[in-house]
Structures are given as C-alpha cells and as structure tokens.
C-alpha positions as CSV (number, residue, x, y, z in Angstrom):
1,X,42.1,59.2,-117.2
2,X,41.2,59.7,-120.9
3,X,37.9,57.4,-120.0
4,X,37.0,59.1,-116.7
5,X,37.1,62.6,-118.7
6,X,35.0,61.2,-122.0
7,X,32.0,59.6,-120.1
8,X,30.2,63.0,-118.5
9,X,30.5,64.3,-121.9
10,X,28.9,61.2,-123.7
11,X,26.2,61.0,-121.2
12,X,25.3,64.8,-121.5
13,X,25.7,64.0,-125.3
14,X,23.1,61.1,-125.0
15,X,20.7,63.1,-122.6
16,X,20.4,65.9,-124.9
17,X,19.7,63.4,-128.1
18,X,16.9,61.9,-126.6
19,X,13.2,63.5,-127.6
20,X,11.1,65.6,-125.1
21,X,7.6,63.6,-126.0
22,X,4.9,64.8,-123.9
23,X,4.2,62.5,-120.8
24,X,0.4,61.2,-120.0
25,X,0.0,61.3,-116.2
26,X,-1.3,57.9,-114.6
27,X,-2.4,57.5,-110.6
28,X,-1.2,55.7,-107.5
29,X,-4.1,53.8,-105.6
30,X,-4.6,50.8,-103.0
31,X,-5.6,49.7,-99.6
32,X,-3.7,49.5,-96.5
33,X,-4.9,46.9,-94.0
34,X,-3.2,45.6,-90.5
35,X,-4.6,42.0,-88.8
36,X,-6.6,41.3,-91.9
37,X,-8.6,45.2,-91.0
38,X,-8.8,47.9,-93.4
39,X,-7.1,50.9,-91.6
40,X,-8.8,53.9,-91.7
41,X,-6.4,57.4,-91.8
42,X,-3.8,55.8,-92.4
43,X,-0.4,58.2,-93.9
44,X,0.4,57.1,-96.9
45,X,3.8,59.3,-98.6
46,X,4.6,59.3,-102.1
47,X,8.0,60.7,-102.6
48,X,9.6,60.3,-106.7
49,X,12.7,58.0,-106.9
50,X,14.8,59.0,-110.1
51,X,13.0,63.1,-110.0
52,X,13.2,65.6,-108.1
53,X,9.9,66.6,-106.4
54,X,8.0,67.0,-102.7
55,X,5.9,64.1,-101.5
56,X,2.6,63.5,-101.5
57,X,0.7,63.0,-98.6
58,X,-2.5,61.0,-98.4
59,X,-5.1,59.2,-95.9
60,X,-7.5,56.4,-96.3
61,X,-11.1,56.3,-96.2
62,X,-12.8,54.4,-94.5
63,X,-12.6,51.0,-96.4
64,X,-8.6,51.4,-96.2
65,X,-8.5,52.8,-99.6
66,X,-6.3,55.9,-100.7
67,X,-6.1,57.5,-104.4
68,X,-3.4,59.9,-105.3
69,X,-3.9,63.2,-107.6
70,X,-2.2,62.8,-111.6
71,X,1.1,61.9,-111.3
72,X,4.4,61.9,-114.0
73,X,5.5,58.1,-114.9
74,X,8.3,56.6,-113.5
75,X,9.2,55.4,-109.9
76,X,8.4,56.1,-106.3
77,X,8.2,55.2,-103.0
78,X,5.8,54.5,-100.7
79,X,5.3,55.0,-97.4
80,X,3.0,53.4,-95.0
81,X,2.3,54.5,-90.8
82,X,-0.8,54.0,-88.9
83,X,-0.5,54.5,-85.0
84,X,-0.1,51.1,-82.8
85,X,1.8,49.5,-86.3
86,X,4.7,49.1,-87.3
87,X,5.0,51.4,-90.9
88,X,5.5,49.5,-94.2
89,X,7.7,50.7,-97.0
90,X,7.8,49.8,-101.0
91,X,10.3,50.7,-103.2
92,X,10.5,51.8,-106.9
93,X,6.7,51.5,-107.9
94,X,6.4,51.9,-111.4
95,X,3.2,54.7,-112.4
96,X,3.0,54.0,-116.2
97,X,0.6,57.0,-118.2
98,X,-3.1,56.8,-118.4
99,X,-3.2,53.7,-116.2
100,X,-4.0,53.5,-112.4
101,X,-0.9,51.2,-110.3
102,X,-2.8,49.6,-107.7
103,X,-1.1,48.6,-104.2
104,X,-2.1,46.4,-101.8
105,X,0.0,46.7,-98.5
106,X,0.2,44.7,-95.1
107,X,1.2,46.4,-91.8
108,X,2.9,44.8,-89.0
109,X,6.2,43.3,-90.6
110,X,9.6,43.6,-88.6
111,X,11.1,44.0,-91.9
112,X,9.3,47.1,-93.7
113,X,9.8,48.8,-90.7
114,X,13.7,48.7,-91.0
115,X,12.6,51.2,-93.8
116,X,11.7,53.4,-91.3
117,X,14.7,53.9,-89.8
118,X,16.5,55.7,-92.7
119,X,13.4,58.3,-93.6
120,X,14.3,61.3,-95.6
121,X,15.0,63.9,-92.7
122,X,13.4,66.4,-95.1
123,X,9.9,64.8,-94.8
124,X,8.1,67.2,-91.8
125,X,5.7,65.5,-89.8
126,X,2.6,66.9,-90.2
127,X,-0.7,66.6,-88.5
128,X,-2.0,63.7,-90.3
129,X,1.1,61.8,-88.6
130,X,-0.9,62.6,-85.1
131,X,-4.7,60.8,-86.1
132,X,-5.9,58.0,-83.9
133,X,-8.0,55.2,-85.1
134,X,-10.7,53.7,-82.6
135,X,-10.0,50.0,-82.8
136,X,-12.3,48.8,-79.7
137,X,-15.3,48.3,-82.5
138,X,-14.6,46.1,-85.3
139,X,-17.4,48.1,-87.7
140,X,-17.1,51.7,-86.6
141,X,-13.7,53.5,-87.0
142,X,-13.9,57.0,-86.7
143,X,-10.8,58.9,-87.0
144,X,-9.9,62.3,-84.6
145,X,-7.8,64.5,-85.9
146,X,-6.5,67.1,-84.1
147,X,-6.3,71.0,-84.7
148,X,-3.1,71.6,-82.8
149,X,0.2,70.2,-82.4
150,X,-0.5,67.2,-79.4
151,X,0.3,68.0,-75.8
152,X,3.6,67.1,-74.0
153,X,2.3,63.6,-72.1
154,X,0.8,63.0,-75.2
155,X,4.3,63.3,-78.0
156,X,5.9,61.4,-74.9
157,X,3.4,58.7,-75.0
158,X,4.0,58.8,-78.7
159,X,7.6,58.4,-78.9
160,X,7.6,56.0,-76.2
161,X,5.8,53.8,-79.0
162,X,7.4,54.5,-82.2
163,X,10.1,52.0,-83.2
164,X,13.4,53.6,-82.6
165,X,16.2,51.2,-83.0
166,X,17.5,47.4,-83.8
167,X,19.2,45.3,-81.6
168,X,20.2,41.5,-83.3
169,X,22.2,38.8,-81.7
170,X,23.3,36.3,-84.0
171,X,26.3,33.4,-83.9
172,X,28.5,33.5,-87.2
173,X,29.3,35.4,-89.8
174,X,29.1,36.0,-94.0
175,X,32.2,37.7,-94.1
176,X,35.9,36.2,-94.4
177,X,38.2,36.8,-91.8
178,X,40.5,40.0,-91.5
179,X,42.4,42.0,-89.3
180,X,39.7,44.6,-89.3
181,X,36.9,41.7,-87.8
182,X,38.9,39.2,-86.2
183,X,35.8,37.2,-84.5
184,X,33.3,35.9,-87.2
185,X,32.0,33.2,-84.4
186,X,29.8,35.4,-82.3
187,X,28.6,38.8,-82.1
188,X,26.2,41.5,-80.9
189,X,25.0,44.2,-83.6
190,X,22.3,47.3,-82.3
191,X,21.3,50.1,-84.6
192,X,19.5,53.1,-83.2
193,X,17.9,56.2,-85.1
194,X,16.7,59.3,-83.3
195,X,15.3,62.3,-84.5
196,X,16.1,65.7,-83.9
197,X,13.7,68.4,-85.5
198,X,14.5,67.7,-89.3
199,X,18.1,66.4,-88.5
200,X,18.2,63.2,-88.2
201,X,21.4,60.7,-86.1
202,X,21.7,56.4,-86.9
203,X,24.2,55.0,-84.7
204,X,25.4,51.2,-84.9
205,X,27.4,48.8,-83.0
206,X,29.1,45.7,-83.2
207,X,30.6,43.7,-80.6
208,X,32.7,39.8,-80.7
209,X,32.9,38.1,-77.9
210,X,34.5,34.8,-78.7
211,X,38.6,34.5,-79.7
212,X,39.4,37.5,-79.2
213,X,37.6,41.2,-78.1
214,X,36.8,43.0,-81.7
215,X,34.1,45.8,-81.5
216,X,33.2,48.7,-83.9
217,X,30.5,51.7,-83.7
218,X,29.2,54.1,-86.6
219,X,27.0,57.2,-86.7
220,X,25.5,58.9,-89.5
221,X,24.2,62.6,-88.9
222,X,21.5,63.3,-91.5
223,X,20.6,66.7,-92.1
224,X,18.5,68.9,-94.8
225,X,21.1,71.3,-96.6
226,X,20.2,74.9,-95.3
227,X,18.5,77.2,-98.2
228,X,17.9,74.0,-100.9
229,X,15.4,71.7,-100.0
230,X,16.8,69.2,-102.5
231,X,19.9,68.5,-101.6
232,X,20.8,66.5,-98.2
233,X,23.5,65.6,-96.2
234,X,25.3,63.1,-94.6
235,X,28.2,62.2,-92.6
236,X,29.9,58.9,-91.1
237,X,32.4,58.5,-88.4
238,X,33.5,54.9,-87.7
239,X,35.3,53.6,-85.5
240,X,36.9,49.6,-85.4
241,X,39.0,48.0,-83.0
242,X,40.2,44.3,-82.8
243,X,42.4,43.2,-80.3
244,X,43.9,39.6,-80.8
245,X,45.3,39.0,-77.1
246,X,45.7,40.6,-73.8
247,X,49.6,41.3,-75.1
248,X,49.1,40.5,-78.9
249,X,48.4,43.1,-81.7
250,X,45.5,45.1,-82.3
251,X,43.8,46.3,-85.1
252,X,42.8,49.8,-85.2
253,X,40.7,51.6,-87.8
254,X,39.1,55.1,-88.3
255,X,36.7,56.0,-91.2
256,X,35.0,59.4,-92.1
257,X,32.6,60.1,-95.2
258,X,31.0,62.8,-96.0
259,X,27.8,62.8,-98.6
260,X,26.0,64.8,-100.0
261,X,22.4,64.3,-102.7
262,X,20.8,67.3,-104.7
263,X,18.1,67.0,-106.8
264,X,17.6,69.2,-109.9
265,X,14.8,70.8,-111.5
266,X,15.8,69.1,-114.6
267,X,15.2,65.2,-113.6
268,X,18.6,64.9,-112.4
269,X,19.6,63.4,-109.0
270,X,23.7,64.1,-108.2
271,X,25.6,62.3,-105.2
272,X,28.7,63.3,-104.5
273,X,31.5,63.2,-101.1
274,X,34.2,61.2,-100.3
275,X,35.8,59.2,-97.8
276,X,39.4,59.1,-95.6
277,X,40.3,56.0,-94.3
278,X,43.2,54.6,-91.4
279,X,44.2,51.4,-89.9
280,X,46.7,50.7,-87.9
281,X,48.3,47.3,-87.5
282,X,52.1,46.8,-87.3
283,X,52.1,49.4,-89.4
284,X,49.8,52.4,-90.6
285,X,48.1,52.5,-94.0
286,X,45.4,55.3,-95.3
287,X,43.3,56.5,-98.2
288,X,41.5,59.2,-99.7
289,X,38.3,57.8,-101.2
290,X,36.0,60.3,-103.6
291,X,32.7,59.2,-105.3
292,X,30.7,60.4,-107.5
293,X,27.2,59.7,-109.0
294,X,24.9,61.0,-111.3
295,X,21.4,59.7,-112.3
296,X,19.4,61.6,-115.3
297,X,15.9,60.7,-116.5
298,X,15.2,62.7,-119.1
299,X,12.4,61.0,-121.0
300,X,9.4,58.6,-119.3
301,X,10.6,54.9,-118.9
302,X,14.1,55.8,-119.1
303,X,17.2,56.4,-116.6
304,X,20.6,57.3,-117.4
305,X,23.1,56.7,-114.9
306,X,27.2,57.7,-114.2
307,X,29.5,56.6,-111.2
308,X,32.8,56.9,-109.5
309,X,33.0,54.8,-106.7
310,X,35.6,52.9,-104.4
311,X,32.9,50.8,-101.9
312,X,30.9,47.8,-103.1
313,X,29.0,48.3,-100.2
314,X,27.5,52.1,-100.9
315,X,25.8,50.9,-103.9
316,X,23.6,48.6,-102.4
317,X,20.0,50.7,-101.1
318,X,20.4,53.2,-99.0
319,X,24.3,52.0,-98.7
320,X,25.2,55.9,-98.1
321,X,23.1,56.7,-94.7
322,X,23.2,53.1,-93.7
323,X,25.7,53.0,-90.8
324,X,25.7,49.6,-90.2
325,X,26.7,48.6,-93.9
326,X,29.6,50.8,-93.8
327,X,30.5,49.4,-90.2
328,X,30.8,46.0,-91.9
329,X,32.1,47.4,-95.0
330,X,35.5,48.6,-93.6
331,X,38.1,48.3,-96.3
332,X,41.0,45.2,-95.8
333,X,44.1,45.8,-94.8
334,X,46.9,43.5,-96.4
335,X,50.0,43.7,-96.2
336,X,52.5,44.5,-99.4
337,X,56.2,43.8,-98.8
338,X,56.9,44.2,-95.4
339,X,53.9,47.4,-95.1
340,X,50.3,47.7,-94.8
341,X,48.1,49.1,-97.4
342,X,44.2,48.5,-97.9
343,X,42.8,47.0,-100.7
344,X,41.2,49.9,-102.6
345,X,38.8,49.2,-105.4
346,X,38.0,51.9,-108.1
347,X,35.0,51.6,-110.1
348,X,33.5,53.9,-113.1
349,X,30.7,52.9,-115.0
350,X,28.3,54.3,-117.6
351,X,24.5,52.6,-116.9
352,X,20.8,52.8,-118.4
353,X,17.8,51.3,-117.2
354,X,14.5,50.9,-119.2
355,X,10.9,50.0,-117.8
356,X,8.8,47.1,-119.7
357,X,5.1,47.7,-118.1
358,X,4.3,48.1,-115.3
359,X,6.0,45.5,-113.3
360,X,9.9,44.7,-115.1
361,X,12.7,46.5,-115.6
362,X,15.6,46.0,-117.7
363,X,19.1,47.8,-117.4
364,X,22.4,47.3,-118.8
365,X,26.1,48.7,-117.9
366,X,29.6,49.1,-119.0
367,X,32.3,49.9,-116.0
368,X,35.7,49.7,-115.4
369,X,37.1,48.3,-112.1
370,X,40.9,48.9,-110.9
371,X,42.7,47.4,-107.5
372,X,46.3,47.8,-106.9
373,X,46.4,45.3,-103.6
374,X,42.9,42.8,-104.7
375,X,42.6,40.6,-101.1
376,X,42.2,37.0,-101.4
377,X,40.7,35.1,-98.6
378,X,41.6,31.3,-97.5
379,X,42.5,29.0,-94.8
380,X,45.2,26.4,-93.7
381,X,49.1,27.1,-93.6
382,X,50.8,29.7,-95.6
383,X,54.3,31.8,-94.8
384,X,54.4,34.5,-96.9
385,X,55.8,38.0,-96.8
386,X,52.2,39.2,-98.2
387,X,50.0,37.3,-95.8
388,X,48.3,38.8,-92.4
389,X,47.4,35.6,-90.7
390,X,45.0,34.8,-87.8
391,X,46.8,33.7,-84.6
392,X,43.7,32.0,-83.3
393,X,42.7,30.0,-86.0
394,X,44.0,28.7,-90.1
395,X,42.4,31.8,-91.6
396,X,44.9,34.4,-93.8
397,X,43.9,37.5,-95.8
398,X,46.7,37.5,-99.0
399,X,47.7,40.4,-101.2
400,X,46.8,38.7,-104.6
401,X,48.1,42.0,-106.7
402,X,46.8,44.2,-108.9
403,X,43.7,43.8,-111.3
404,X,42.4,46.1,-114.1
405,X,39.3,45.0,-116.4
406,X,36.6,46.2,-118.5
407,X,33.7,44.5,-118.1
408,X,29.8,44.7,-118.7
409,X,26.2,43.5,-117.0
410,X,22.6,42.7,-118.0
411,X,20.0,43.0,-115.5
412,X,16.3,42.0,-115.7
413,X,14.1,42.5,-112.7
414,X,10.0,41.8,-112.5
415,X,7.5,41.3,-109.8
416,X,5.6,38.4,-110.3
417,X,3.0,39.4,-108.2
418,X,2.7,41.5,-104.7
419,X,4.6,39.2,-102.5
420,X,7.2,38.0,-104.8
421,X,9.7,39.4,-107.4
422,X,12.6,37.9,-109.3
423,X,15.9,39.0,-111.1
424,X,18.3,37.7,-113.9
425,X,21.5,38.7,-114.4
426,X,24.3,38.0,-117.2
427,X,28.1,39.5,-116.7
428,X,31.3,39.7,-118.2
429,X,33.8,40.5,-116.4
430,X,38.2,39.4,-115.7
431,X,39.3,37.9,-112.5
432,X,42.0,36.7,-110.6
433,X,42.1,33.2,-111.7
434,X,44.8,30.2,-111.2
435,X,47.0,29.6,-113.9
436,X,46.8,26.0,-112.8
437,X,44.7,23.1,-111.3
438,X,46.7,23.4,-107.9
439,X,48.9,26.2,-106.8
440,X,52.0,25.9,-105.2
441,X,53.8,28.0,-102.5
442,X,56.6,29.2,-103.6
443,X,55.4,30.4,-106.9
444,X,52.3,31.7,-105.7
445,X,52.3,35.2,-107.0
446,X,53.0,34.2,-110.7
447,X,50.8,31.5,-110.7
448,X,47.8,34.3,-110.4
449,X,46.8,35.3,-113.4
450,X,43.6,37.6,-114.8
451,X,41.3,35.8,-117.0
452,X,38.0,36.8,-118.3
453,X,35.2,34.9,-116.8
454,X,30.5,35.2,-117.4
455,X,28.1,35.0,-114.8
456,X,25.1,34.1,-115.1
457,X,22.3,34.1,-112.1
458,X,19.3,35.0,-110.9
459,X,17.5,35.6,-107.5
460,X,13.8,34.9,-106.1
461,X,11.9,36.7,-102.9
462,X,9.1,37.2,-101.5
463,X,6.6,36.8,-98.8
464,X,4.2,34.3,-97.6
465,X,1.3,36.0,-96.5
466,X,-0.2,33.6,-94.4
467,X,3.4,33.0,-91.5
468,X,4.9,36.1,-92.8
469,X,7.9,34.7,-93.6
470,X,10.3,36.2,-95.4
471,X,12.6,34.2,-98.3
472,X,15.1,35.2,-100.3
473,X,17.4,32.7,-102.6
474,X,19.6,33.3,-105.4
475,X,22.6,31.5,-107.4
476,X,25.1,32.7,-110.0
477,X,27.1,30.5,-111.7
478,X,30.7,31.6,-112.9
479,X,32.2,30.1,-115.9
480,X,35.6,29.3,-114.7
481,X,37.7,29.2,-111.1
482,X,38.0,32.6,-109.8
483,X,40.2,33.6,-106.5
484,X,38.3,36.7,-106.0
485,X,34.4,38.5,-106.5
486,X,33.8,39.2,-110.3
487,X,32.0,42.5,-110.4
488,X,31.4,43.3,-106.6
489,X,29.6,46.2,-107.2
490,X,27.2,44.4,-109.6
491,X,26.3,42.2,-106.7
492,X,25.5,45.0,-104.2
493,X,23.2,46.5,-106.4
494,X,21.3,43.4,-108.1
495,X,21.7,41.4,-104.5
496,X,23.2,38.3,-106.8
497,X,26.4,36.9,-105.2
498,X,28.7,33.8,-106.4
499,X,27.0,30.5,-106.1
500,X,24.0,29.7,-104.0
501,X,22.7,32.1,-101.1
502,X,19.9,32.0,-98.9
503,X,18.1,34.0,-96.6
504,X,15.0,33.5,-93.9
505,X,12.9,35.8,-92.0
506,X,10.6,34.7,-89.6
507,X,8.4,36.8,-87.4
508,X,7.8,35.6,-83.9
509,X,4.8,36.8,-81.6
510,X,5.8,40.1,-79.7
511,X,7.3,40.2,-76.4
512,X,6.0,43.0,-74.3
513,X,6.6,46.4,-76.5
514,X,9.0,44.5,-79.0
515,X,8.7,42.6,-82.3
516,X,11.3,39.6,-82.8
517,X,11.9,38.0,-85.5
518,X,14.7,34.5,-86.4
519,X,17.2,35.1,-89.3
520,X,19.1,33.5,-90.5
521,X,21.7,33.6,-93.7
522,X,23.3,30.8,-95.5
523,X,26.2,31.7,-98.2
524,X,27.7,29.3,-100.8
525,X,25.8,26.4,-98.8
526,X,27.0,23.9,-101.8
527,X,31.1,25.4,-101.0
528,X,31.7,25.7,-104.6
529,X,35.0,27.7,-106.0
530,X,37.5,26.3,-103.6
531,X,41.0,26.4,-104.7
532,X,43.7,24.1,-103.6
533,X,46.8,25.8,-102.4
534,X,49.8,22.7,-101.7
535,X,52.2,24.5,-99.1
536,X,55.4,23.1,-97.5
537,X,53.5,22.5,-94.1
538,X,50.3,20.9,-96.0
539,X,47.4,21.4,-97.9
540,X,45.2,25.2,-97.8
541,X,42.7,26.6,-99.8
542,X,42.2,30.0,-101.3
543,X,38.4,30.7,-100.9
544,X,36.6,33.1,-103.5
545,X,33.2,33.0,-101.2
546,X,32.8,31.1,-98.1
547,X,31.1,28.9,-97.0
548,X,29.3,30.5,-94.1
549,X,26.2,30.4,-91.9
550,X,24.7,33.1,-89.7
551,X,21.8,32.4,-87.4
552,X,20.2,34.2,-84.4
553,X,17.5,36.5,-83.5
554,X,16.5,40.6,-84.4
555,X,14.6,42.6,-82.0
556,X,12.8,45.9,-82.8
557,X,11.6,48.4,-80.0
C-alpha cells in the first residue's frame, strides 16, 4: 500500500522537475498509392498519440502526395481511406523539430484495415470522406467533391462497401486449456463494428465445435463523453459458456468493464474503469478488478507513464475497446481447497520512454506484480485437491499459489525501414520455478518455489512488398526453468513471449466483395520449458508455454 500511495507523488515530482524548453515544430508528408497508382484525394488523418489535440485532416494532390501544416514533436497516427480500398493505418510516427517525416503508404492490405475497425468514435466524417476518384483513365484523375451531404441510394451504396466486420475460421489454438475454453481444436471467431452517429458498437464471437460445445460473445459500446470532447468511453459485456457433456459440467462466465480515456490540456492522457468478473463451475468465484493509467509528456522526446492494472491482455494496443482480446482474455478459474477462485494478477508500474531520432525508441520500467492463486498449465495424470482437470483429454489447469515480485524491463524498438521494424528487450523478473530437476506428486506444492529469473529477446516484422505477406518472429530466452510467464504484461505490450514465436499473413486474391487472407500462428515451435512432473499413475508435464499451432483463414467484408 505504502508503494501504490508514493508513485503518483514521485511521478508528479518528476514531471514538474523536468524543463519547459521551447519545441521547434517539424511536418508530416508522403504519398499514398493503391495497385502501384498514386491516389488522388485521398483522407489522410493525423490524430497525436501521447497529447491531447483534434486531428488533422488532409487530401492528396494529384501525384498522391499530401503535406501537413507545423506540427509539435512527438507521435501520431495516421490514417489512410480512399473509396473502393481498403484504409491503411500507422502507428506512433515520430515528427522530430525542424525536420519533415516522410511516409510512404500502400492501400489494399487485409491487415491495416483491422485498424479500421476500432476508429476513435470522436472522429466525424466529413465531406472529404464522400470524394470519388475516376479510375477508368490511368493518366487523368479528377476528383468530385460534393457540396452536400450524399443522397440516400448513394450512403447505402456506400456502406454496402465499406468493410464492416471479420469473420476467421481457424483449427487450433495458442492458449492452454481451461475450464473457461474447453475446446482449443477447432473454432469459429467473427468480429463486427457498426457505427451509430458518433457512437460506435464491436461485437465478437467465438464458437468450438469439436470435444465439447464452448462458445463466448463480447460487445464494446464506444461512445464520445457528452460536454468533453477529450474524454471517451467504453464498455464490455462478455459472455462465456463451456459445456463438457450433454450431462457433464459447464462452465459459465460473465464479465463487465467499464473504461473510460480523457485527455488534458496539459499533455496528459488518463485511463481509468474497472472490471467485475463471475464464473461458475462447481462452485462460484468473482472479482472486482480496477485500473488505472496515466501517461504524461511533458517535455519533446519524452513520456512518463503510471499503471494499475489486473489484465495482461488490456495493455497490449487497443487492448481496452478490442472485444475480441478480452473475449479470449477471460481470467482462469482454479480451484483452491475444495472452492473456485480466479487467478487474479495485480500489476503497478512506474515507466519512461525516450525517442532516439526519428525512427527508435527506448523505454525502461519498474513494476510490481502480485497473484494470490498463479495458474499453471500441463498435461498427463495428476489427482490433486487443487487441479480442475479436462475430462476429454490429459490437460489440468493447477493452483501453483501465490507470487509477489519486484521486477524491471528494458525495451528498444526501431524501424529499419518502411516495411520492417525490430525490438530488444532485457527483463528481470521472479517466477514460479521448481525447486528440483523433477517434481514429485505428493510434495508438489512445496516443491514450487519463487526464484529470480532474466530475459532476454527480441522480435522482427515486416512486410514484403512484392506478395504482401506479412511476418512476424520473435524469441526470448529465459535464464532458468520457469512454471509460469515472467512479466506477462511486459509481453503484451512489447509483443515478446517465452521462446520462439511465429506468425504469417498471406493475402489471397478477393472473392466477390471480400478480402481473405491464410494465417497462421506458431508458439514455442522448438517446446522448450517443459517440466517433468513423476505422478503415481505416470509421467506429466507442467507447461510454462505450449507448444501450439493455429492455422486457417480470415475473411473481411
């Protein structure tokens, strides 16, 4: 308690310390082209990451080239839509003073229009949204823009076009099995967004279909607060479901969270809300979830960051108004002497994050995580008054205890050119650990012990221009054997997980009105970390990060 009360006051301390130095504006600038075709009017937004401030609006001439007005350094996004394309979004451009950041960006990918998807409901469309390009001549291009708001037939027409949800069919799954997703063979996942005015509503789905009938749904209502344009709200109802036989138990869960983001005058960007969680399963078990998180940039180059949070999964981008994350992200029930609780992380951490030119990054942090009931995953046999076990198959969620540590994280990110960027991380951190080479059953609980453990990784992706595929592969390497995730918040926000991971995106040619594109998702493909767990009925394992494959197919419309 005496840390979560001393950190506001050092940060305020360390924002007021730092000098007010006058800031040289610098520019935004680039071209925008689709099938190898400058596009001309084309809607480029500007919108300010880490201040507060209303976008910019611009359109291209007629060689595909748009300029902004001065701008304040730091970070922004940008955001790309041209009529019969899909849009294309980057994130966290850097604008350093006196110097023009030059952008070239490529319309059409499946990918950047996921972006889409989760706009700001503060950002009005406006009449630039409505010009149409003439593409039946390859030379001429001229661009109509009209006076008035289009007619009925015609915003039909329009809507009919844009891309409004996601629907992906894959076989497999990344995550480890629990009561709250009892089918990790085969599933069907949608996600929808539909606007309403300047409200906005994301709803996403999940359904299994192979050992048993598991299905969940979320929906995120995004909506400007009345009488401050800054600040916006959000808020998330899930729903999961899992029902292990046609007279076996089910699994029920219920999760509501309620955000809400105001931007100050002052360079300071505040999230807070909170979040009540239920599940039900031989046994009911619930929690009351706060977070909290500020972000100050007081000075050019520099951001200073504070957080209270209990989900891995809302730090990752957009993790807050992304309702299939927190679909997937629905907390593990284990079970703790004959009742059901849920494993309930607590995280508080102090950060700051310095830019180095115009392309790399570097930030550091110091948090402090807390779990009273830390879930470890593994497979094979195991009786045991704190295991929840899968009757289809040799998979078991355990209650490994409780787990308090300090630890500490250096990040450096750079793009090494438009397509590609990279990141390197170093960590400290404690985990649960074994105390020896092999456990055994019957002292299992004393034989898990905390120990202090570095990481050390780095990730790679990019783009290949030419096939538009998409690539993204990353390792960290952990010092010693570790029963569960060091630093799981870490990971969400840098994207570097235990061991080797790999991802692939490839677009495939259109079919009628809809883009497809193969995924697929390979974690820990060299199954490192296994621990051996001897039992009385044989030999399990205790699994850190599986060994797990997802494959199938993503369809935009």
């Amino acid at each position: 308690m005496r840390f979560r009360a001393l950190l506001p006051i050092l940060l305020v301390s360390f924002a007021a310390t730092l000098s007010a130095a006058p800031k040289q504006q610098g520019r935004l600038g680039g071209m925008v082209i689709a099938e190898g075709t400058p596009q001309l009017g084309a809607t480029v937004v500007v919108t300010p990451v880490a201040r507060p401030g209303d976008p910019l609006k611009l359109l291209t001439n007629g060689r595909g080239i748009f300029a902004s007005t001065p701008l304040l350094p730091g970070f922004y996004s940008v955001r790309v839509r041209v009529v019969g394309f899909l849009p294309a979004f980057e994130s966290h451009v850097r604008v350093l003073g006196g110097q023009i950041t030059v952008l070239r960006i490529e319309l059409g990918s499946l990918f950047s229009s996921v972006e889409e998807l989760r706009r700001d409901p503060r950002a009005r469309r406006d009449a630039e949204e409505w010009a149409w390009v003439l593409r039946s001549a390859s030379i001429t291009r001229p661009v109509l823009r009209f006076s008035e708001e289009p007619s009925d037939a015609e915003a039909a027409r329009q809507a009919a076009r844009a891309a409004h949800g996601r629907a992906e069919l894959t076989s497999g799954s990344l995550s480890a099995w629990s009561p709250a997703e009892t089918d990790p063979l085969g599933a069907t996942s949608f996600l929808y967004n539909q606007a309403f005015g300047n409200n906005q509503l994301l709803m996403a789905g999940s359904l299994g279909y192979q050992a048993s009938a598991s299905a969940g749904v979320a929906a995120t209502w995004l909506r400007p607060s009345p009488g401050d344009r800054h600040a916006t709200d959000s808020t998330t109802i899930v729903f999961r479901e899992s029902q292990f036989s046609s007279n076996g138990p089910a699994f029920r869960g219920f999760e509501i969270n309620s955000q809400r983001k105001v931007r100050f005058s002052n360079g300071a960007e505040l999230d807070y809300g909170g979040q009540y969680v239920v599940a039900m399963f031989d046994g009911t078990a619930s929690s009351m979830r706060p977070e909290v998180r500020l972000r100050l940039a007081p000075v050019e180059g520099w951001i200073a960051s504070f957080q209270l949070a209990s989900n891995p999964e809302s730090q990752s981008p957009d993790g807050r108004e992304d309702p299939m994350g927190t679909l997937q992200a629905f907390p593990t029930p284990v079970e703790s002497d004959g009742h059901l609780v849920l494993d309930h992380p607590w995280h508080e951490e102090l950060g700051l994050e310095h830019g180095l030119g115009g392309q790399a990054t570097l930030s550091a942090a110091v948090y402090h995580d807390s779990d009273g009931h830390e879930a470890i995953f593994g497979r094979g046999p195991l009786e045991d008054y704190n295991t929840i076990a899968d009757p289809f198959s040799d998979s078991f969620v355990y209650n490994g205890g409780s787990l308090t540590t300090w630890g500490a994280r250096v990040t450096y990110q750079r793009n090494i050119s438009p397509n590609w960027q990279t990141a390197l991380l170093y960590g400290w951190s404690r985990a649960l650990a074994p105390d020896a080479a092999t456990l055994a059953e019957q002292a299992l609980r004393q034989e898990i012990v905390a120990r202090p453990r570095q990481m050390l990784g780095g990730r790679f992706t990019g783009r290949i221009q030419r096939t538009g595929t998409e690539i993204s592969s990353g390792y960290e390497w952990v010092s010693g054997p570790v029963l569960n995730q060091p630093d799981p918040f870490g990971a969400e926000m840098t994207g570097i997980e235990p061991y080797w991971n790999v991802s692939v995106r490839q677009p495939l040619p259109s079919l009628f009105c809809c883009r497809i594109v193969a995924l697929i998702d390979v974690r820990n493909l060299l199954a490192q970390g296994y621990v051996s767990l001897e039992t009385g009925d044989g030999r399990a394992i205790l699994i850190p990060a599986a060994r797990a494959i997802r494959g199938g197919f993503a369809v935009q419309f």
